[in-house]
C-alpha positions in Angstrom: 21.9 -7.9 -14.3 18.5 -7.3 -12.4 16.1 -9.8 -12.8 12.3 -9.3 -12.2 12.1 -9.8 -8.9 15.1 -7.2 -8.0 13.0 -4.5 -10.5 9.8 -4.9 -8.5 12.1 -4.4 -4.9 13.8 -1.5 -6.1 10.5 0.1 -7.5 8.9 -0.4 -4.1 11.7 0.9 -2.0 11.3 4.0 -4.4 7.7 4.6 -3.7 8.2 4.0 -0.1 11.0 6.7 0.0 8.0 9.5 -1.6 5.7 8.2 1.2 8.1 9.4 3.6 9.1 12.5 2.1 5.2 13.3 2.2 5.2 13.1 5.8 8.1 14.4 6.6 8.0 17.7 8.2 4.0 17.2 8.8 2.4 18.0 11.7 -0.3 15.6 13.2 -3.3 17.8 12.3 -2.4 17.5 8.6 -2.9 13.5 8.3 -6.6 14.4 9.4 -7.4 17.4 6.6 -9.4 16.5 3.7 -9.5 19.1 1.0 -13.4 18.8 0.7 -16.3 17.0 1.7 -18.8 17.7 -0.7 -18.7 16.2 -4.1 -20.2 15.9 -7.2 -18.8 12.9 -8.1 -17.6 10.1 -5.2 -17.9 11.9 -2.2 -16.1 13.4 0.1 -12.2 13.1 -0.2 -10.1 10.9 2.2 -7.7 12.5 4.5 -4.0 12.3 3.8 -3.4 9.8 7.2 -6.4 7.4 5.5 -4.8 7.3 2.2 -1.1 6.6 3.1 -2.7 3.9 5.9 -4.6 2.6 2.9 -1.6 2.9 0.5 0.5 0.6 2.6 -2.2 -1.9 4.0 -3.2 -2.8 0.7 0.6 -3.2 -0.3 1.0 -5.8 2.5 -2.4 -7.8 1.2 -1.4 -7.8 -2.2 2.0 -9.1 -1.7 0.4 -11.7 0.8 -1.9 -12.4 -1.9 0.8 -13.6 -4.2 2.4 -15.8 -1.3 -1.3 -17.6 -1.0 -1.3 -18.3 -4.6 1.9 -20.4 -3.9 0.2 -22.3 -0.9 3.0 -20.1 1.5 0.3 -18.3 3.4 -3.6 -19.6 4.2 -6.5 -17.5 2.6 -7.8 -16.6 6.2 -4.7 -14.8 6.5 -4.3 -13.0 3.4 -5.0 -9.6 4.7 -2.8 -6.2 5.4 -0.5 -4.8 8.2 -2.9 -4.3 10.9 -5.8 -5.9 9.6 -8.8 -4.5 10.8 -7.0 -2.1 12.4 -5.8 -0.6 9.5 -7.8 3.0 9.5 -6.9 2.7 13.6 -6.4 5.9 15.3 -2.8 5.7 15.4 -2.7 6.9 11.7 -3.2 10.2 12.5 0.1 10.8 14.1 3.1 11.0 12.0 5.8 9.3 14.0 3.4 6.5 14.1 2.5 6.5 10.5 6.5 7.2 8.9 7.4 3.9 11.4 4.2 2.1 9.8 5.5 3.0 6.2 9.1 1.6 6.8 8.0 -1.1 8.8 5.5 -2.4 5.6 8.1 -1.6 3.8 10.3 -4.2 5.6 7.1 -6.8 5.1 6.7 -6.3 1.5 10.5 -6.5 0.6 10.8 -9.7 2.8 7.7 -11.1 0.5 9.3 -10.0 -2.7 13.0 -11.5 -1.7 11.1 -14.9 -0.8 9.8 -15.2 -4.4 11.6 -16.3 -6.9 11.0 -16.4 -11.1 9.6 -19.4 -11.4 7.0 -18.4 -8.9 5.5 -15.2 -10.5 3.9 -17.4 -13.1 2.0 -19.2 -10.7 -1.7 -19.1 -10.7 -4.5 -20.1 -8.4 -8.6 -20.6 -8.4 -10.3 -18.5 -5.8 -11.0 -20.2 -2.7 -14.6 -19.0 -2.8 -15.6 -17.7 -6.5 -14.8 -20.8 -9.2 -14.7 -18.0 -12.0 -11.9 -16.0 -10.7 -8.3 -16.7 -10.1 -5.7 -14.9 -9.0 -1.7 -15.0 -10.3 1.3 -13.9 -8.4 2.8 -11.6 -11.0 -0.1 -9.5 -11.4 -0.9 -9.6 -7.8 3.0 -7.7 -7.6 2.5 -5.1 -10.5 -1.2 -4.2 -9.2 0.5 -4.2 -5.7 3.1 -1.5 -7.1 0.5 0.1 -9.3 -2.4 0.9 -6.8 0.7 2.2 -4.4 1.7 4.8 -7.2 -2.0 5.8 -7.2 -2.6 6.1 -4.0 0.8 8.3 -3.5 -0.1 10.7 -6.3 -3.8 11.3 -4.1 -1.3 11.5 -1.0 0.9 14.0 -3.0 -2.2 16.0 -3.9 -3.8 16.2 -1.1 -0.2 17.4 0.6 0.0 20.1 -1.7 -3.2 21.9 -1.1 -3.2 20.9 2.8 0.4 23.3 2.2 -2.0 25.8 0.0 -4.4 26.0 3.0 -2.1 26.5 5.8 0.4 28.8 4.5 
């Protein structure tokens, strides 16, 4: 039987295998494309390179998150991959980028394994804002969730990248 934990692994390896099927067969110049940079509404688009970096990055500092909530991890280390460095130029090369998605990949399944049930109803005050507190379960889902998101913009954006230079 799958527990929990197991369901929120497989679901992750899942989206990480669509982030690399994206990329795969990409050259460079595509992760720098943005469909348009005049909007209406929100501005311009983000380039498919930014949104898979920021797909991952915030998959790491979600899942880091969750390990805080359970004292495993200090808040001034609760952050993604690379850090600041997460939008780096490096992203805009594909080897680069289909290493970076397997290698968060590697980080976030090594946070999910560490967890176990009793864990994901844990709960915590933020360090900073008394009002707000943060749980380990929702910090998974929302990891997974804003992932899926962020992969259907990446899908997108694929597409009419494909549209244009066809």
């Amino acid at each position: 039987m799958n527990t929990e934990i197991e369901t929120y692994r497989t679901l992750l390896r899942e989206k990480y295998e669509e982030l690399d099927l994206i990329l795969d067969g990409l050259p460079d110049e595509a992760l720098l494309w943005q469909p348009f940079v005049e909007s209406p509404w929100r501005g311009p688009a983000n380039s498919l390179g930014f949104i898979v970096a920021h797909a991952v990055s915030s998959t790491v500092y979600l899942l880091r998150r969750a390990e805080w909530v359970l004292g495993r991890r200090e808040w001034r280390d609760v952050e993604g991959d690379e850090g600041a460095d997460e939008f780096g130029p490096d992203n805009y090369h594909v080897a680069y980028l289909r290493e970076r998605v397997w290698r968060t990949h590697g980080i976030a399944d090594a946070l999910l394994t560490a967890f176990v049930p009793p864990d994901l109803d844990a709960t915590w005050t933020h360090p900073t804002e008394s009002g707000r507190a943060f749980h380990v379960r929702y910090d998974i889902v929302h990891a997974i969730e804003h992932l899926s998101e962020h992969i259907g913009q990446a899908q997108l954006t694929r597409q009419l990248w494909a549209l244009g230079s066809a």
